[in-house]
C-alpha positions as CSV (number, residue, x, y, z in Angstrom):
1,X,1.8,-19.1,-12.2
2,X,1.0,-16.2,-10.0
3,X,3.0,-15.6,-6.8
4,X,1.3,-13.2,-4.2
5,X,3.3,-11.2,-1.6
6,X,1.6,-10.0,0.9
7,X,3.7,-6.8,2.1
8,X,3.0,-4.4,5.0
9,X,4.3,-0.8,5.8
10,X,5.0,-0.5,9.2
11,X,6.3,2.6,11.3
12,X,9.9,3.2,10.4
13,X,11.3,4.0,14.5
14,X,8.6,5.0,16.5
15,X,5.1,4.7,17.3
16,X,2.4,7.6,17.8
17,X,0.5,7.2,21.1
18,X,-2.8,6.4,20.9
19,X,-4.2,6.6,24.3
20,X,-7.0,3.8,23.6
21,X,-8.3,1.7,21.2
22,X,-4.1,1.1,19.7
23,X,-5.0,2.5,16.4
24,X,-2.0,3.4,14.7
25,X,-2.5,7.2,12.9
26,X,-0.2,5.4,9.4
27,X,-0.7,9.0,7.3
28,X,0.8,10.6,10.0
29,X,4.3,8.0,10.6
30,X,7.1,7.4,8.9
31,X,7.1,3.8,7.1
32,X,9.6,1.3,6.1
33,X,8.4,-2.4,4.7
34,X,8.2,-4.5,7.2
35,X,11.5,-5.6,7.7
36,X,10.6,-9.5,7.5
37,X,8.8,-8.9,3.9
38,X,12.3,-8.9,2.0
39,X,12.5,-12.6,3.4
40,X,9.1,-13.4,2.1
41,X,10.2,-11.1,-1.4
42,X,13.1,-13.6,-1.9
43,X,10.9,-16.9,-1.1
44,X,8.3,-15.5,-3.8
45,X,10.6,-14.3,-6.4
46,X,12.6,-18.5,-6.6
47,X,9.2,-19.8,-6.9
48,X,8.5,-17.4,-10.5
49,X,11.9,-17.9,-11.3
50,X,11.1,-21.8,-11.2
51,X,8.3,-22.0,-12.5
52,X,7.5,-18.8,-14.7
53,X,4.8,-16.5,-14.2
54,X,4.6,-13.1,-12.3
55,X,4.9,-12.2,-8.7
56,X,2.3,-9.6,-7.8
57,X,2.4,-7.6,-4.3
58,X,-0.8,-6.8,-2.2
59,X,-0.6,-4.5,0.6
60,X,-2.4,-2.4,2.7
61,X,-2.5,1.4,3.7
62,X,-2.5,4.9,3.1
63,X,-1.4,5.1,-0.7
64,X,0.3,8.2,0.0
65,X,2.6,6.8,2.2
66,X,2.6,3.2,0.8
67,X,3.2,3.8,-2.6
68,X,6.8,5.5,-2.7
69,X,7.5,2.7,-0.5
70,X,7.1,0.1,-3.6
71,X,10.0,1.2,-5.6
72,X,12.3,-1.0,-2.6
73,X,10.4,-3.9,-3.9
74,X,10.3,-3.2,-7.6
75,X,14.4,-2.7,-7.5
76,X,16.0,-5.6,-5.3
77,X,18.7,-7.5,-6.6
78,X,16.7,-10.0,-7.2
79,X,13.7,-10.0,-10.2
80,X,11.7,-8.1,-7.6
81,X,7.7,-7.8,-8.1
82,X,6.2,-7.5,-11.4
83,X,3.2,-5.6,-10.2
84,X,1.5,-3.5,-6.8
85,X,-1.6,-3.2,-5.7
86,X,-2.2,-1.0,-2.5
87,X,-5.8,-1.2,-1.1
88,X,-6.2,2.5,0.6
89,X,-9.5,3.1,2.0
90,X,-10.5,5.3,5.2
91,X,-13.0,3.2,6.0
92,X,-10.1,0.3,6.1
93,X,-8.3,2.3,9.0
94,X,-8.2,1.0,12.7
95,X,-8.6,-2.9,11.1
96,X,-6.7,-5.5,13.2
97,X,-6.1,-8.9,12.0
98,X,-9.0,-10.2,10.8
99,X,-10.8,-7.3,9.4
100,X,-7.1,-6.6,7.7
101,X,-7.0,-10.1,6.0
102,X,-10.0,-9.9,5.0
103,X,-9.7,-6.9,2.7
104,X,-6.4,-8.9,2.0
105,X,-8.3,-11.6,0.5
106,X,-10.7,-9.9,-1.5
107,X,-7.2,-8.2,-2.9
108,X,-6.0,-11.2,-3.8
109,X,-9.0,-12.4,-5.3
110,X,-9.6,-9.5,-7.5
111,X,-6.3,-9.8,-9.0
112,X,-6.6,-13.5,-9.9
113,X,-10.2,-12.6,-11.3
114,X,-8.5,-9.9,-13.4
115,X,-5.9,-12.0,-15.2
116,X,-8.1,-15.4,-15.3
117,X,-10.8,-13.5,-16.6
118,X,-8.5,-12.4,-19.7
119,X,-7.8,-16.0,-20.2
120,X,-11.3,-17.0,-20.0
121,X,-12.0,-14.1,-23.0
122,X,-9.5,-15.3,-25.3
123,X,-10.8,-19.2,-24.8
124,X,-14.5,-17.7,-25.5
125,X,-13.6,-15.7,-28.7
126,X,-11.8,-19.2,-30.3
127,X,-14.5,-21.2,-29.4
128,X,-17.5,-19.0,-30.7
129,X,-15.5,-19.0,-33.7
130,X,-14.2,-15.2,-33.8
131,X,-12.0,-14.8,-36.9
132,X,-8.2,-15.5,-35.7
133,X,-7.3,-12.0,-36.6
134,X,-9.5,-10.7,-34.3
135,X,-8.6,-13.1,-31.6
136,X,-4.7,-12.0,-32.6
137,X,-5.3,-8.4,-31.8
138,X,-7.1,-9.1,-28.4
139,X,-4.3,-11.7,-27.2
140,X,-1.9,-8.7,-28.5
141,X,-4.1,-6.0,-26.2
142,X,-3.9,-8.5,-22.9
143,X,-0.3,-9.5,-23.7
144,X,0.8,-5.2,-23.4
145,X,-2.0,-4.9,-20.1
146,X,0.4,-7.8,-18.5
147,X,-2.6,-9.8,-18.0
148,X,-1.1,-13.1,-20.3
149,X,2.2,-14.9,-21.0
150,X,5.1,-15.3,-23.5
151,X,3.2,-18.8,-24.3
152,X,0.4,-17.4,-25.8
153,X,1.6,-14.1,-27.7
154,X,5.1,-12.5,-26.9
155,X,6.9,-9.6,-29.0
156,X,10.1,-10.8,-27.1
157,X,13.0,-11.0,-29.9
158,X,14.0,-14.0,-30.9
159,X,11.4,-16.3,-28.5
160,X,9.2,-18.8,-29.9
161,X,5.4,-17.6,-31.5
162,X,2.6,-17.8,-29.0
163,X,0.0,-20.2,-29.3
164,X,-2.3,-17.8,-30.6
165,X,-0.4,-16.1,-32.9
166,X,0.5,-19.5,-34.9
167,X,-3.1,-19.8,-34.6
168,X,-3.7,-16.3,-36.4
169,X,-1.2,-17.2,-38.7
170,X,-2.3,-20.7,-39.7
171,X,0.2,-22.6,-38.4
172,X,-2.0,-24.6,-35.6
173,X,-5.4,-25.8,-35.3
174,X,-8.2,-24.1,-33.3
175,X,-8.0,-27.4,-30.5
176,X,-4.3,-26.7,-30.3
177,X,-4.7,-23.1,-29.5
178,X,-7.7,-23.8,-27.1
179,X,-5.2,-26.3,-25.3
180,X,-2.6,-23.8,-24.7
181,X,-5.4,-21.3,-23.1
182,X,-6.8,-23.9,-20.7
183,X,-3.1,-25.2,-19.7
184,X,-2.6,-21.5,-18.8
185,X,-5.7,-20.9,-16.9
186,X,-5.4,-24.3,-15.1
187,X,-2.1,-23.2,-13.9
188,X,-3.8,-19.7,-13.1
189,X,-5.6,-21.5,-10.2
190,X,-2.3,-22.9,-9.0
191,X,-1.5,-19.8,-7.4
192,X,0.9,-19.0,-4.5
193,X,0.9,-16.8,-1.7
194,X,4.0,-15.5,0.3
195,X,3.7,-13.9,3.6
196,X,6.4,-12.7,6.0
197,X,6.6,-14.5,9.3
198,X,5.2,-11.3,11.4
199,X,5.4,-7.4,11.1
200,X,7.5,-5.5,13.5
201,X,4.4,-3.3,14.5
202,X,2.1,-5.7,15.3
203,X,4.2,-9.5,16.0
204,X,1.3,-11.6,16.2
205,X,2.2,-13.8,13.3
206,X,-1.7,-14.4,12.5
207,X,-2.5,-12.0,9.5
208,X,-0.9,-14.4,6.4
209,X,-2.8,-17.5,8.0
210,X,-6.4,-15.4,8.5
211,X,-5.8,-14.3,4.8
212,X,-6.2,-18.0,3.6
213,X,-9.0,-18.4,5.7
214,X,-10.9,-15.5,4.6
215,X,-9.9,-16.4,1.1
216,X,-11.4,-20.0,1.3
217,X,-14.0,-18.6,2.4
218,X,-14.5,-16.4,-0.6
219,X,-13.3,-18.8,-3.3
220,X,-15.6,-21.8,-1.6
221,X,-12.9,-24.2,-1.8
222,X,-9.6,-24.9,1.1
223,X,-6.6,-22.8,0.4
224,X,-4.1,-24.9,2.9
225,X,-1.5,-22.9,5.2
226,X,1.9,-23.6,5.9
227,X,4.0,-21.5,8.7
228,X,7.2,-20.8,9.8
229,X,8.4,-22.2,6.0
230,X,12.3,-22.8,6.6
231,X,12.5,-24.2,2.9
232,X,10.5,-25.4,0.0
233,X,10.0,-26.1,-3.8
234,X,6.8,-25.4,-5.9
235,X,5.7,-27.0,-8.8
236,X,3.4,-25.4,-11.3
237,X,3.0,-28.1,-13.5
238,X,2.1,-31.0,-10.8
239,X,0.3,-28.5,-8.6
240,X,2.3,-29.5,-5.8
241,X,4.4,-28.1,-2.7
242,X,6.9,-29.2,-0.5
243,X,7.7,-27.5,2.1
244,X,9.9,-27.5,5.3
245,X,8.8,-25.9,8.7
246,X,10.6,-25.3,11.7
247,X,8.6,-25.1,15.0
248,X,11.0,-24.8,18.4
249,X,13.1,-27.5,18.1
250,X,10.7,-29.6,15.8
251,X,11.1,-29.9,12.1
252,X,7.9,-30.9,9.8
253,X,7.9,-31.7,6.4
254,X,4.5,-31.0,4.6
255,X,3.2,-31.9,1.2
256,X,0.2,-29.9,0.1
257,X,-1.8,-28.8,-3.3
258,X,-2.1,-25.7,-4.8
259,X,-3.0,-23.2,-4.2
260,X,-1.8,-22.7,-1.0
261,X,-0.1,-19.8,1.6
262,X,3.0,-20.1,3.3
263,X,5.0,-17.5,5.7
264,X,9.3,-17.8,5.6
265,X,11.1,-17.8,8.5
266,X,13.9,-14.8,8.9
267,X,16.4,-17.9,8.1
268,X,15.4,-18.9,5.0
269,X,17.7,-19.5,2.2
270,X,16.3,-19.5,-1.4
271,X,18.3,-21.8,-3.9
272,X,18.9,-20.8,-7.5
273,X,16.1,-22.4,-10.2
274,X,18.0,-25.2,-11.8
275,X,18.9,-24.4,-16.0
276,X,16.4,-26.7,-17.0
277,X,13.2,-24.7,-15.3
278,X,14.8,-21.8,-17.7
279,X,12.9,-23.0,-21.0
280,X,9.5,-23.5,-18.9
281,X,10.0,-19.7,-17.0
282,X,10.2,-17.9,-20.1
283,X,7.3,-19.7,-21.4
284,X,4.9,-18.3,-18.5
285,X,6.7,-15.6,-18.0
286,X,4.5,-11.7,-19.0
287,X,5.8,-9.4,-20.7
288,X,7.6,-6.7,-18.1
289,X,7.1,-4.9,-15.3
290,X,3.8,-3.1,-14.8
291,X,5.6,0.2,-13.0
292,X,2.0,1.8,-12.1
293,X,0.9,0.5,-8.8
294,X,-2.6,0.0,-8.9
295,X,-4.5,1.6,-5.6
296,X,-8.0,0.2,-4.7
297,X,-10.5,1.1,-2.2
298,X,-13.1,-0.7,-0.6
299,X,-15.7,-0.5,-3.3
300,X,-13.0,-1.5,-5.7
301,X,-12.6,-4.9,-3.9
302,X,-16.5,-5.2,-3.1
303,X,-15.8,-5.1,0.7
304,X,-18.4,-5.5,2.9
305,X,-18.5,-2.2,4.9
306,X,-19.0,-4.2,8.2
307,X,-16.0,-6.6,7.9
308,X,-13.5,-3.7,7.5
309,X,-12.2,-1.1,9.7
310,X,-12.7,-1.0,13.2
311,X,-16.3,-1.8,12.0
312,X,-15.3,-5.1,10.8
313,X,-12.7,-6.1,14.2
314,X,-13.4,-8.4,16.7
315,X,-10.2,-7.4,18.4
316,X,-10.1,-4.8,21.4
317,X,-6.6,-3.5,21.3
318,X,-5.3,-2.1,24.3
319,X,-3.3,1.5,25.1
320,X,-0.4,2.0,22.4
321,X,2.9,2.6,23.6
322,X,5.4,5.3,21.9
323,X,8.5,2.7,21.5
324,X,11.5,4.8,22.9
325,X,9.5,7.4,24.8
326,X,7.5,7.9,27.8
327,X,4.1,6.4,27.8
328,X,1.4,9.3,28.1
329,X,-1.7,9.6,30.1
330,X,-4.7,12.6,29.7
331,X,-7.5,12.7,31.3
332,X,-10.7,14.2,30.8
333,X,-11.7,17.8,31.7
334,X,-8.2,18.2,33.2
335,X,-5.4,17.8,30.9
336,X,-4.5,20.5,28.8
337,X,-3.9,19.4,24.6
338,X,-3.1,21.2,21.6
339,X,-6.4,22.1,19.5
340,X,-4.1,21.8,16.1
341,X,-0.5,21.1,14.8
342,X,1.5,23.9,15.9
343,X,4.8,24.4,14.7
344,X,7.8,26.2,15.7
345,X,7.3,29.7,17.4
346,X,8.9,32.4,19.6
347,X,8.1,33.4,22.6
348,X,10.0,35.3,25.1
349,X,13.0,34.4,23.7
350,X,12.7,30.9,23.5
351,X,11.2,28.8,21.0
352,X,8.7,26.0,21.5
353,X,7.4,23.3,19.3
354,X,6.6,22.2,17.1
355,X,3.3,20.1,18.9
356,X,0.8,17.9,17.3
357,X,-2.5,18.0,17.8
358,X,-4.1,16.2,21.2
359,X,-0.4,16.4,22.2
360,X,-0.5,17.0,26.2
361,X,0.8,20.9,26.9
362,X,3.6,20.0,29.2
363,X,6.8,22.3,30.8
364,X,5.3,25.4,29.1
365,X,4.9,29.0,31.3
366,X,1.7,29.5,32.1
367,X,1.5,33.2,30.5
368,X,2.3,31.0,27.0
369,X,-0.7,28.5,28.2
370,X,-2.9,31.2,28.7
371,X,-1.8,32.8,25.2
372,X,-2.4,29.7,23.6
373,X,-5.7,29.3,25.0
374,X,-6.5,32.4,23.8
375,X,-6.1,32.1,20.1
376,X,-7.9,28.3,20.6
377,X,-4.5,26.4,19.9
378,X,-5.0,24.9,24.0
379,X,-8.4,23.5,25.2
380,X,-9.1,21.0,27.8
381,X,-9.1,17.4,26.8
382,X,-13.1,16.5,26.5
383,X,-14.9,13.3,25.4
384,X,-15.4,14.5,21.7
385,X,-11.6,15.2,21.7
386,X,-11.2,11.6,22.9
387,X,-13.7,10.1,20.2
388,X,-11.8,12.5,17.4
389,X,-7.9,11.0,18.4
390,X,-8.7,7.6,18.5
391,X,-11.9,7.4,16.1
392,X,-11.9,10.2,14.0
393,X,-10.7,9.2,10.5
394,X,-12.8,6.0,10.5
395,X,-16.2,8.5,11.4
396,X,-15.3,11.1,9.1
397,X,-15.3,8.5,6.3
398,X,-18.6,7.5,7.9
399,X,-20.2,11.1,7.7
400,X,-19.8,10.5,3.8
């Protein structure tokens, strides 16, 4: 079984005003993972843990930034993910909830193409008859890539052969072998996705629900949503979930098929997998950890230029608001901005700075204004400087 969590990196204390438009500059924050994610991490990592499998995290943002950020989620106490995958594109920036699940979606759906497809080449090479040592030394290559379980091939000391290497060794037919694949890919379709309740930057709650859409949409088949998941149990095997949700003061409990999405509530509770999942785990479990996080861009996940981005959001965001500081206003032809980032300097005695660029020139003397202006570090706020703040990464990924 694979268990998707969908993680987000969201600005760690403060956000950078963005006069219109509420595009948050990421590359240029400090980020934490959402907060609410860890609740979502321990949901996903009980439902591998009960049924086997791998949990694999999808997230979206500058890599720089978001990558470093993946070692938190590799190292909990817990099992913690088994693989990352950050889709970084600057033609992804300024997306707001739709436009970001839908790049979310095509995520997800590259990574289950990747791992059935290795399923589906192992069934095709047994059943066109490919001599079982060759079959042996593929399973072996997919088994080391991560991209098939312990019941198939394992090295793992002391577990039980893999399907296809009693099958390489003459131990079981070719239909017993084929069996094994196709209960492994059926199960591959069974897949889960875990979602935090909301992000801290954005609380709208909408993002993990939109991602099933846009996901049904691209697999032409329902992928049910449950929210606000106070408890549940998953079942590989039956292809069946149970879940608990807690609206207000009203309590649901909802049955539904795999696959399927569900976001945990900040209260949820994760039990420990009873001993006699333990056989079944290590059966489906992979091999180990795939340490290398995996960083795609749009073209990478066959993204339709016009449904990401800015381009791709029907959302008009209002003014941002720097959280803990003084909302700031410019306007145009009168306010004076820096030109560039300007750090710390001298002057007079004093020291100023350091100032960001299209940060408004405020308390400074007017001989250090006029200095400024001078060397082109001070300008007056125009149009095009208004475009370039809010705009300017998304059109310079457009120029090229």
């Amino acid at each position: 079984m694979i268990v998707l969590l969908l993680t987000k990196a969201v600005p760690a204390r403060t956000t950078r005003v963005i006069t219109v438009g509420g595009v948050l500059r990421r590359e240029e924050m400090d980020l934490v993972i959402n907060p609410l994610d860890f609740k979502a991490l321990q949901a996903a990592d009980y439902a591998k843990r009960f049924n086997g499998g791998k949990l694999v995290a999808v997230s979206m943002g500058p890599d720089f930034k978001v990558k470093p950020l993946f070692n938190d989620l590799y190292l909990q106490p817990i099992e913690g993910i088994d693989e990352g995958y950050i889709l970084s594109d600057r033609r992804m920036a300024g997306a707001d909830t739709w436009a970001t699940a839908y790049a979310l979606a095509l995520g997800v759906k590259k990574v289950l193409d990747v791992n059935r497809g290795a399923v589906d080449e192992l069934i095709s090479m047994v059943e066109s008859g490919e001599l079982p040592e060759r079959v042996l030394q593929r399973a072996r290559e997919l088994y080391e890539l991560n991209l098939i379980p312990n019941l198939l091939y394992t090295d793992k000391p002391g577990a039980p052969e893999g399907a296809v290497q009693r099958y390489a060794g003459g131990r079981s037919s070719r239909e017993e072998v084929v069996e094994a694949l196709k209960r492994v890919r059926v199960e591959l379709e069974r897949f889960l996705i875990v979602a935090g309740l909301k992000t801290s930057d954005g609380e709208t709650g909408s993002t993990g629900p939109q991602t099933a859409e846009a996901l049904s949409d691209l697999l032409g088949r329902r992928i049910p949503d449950i929210t606000h998941v106070s408890w549940f149990e998953v079942d590989a095997e039956t292809g069946t979930l149970i879940a608990e949700r807690k609206t207000g003061s009203y309590y649901q409990k909802i049955r539904c098929s795999l696959p399927c999405l569900i976001t945990i509530l900040p209260d949820y509770r994760p039990e420990v997998p009873p001993v006699s999942r333990r056989k079944r785990a290590r059966a489906f479990s992979y091999r180990s950890k795939s340490r290398e996080v995996v960083v795609w861009n749009a073209d990478a996940i066959e993204a339709d230029p016009s449904l990401i981005g800015l381009a791709g959001s029907p959302t008009i965001v209002g003014p941002g608001i720097d959280i803990g500081g003084v909302p700031v206003q410019k306007f145009l032809g009168t306010t004076k901005v820096f030109t560039s980032k300007v750090e710390k300097f001298d002057f007079n005695g004093k020291t100023y700075g350091p100032f960001e660029r299209f940060q408004k020139v405020e308390g400074l003397p007017e001989e250090l204004i006029r200095e400024l202006e001078s060397k082109g570090l001070v300008k007056t706020f125009d149009l095009k400087d208004l475009i370039s703040e809010v705009f300017g990464g998304v059109l310079a990924a457009a120029k090229h």
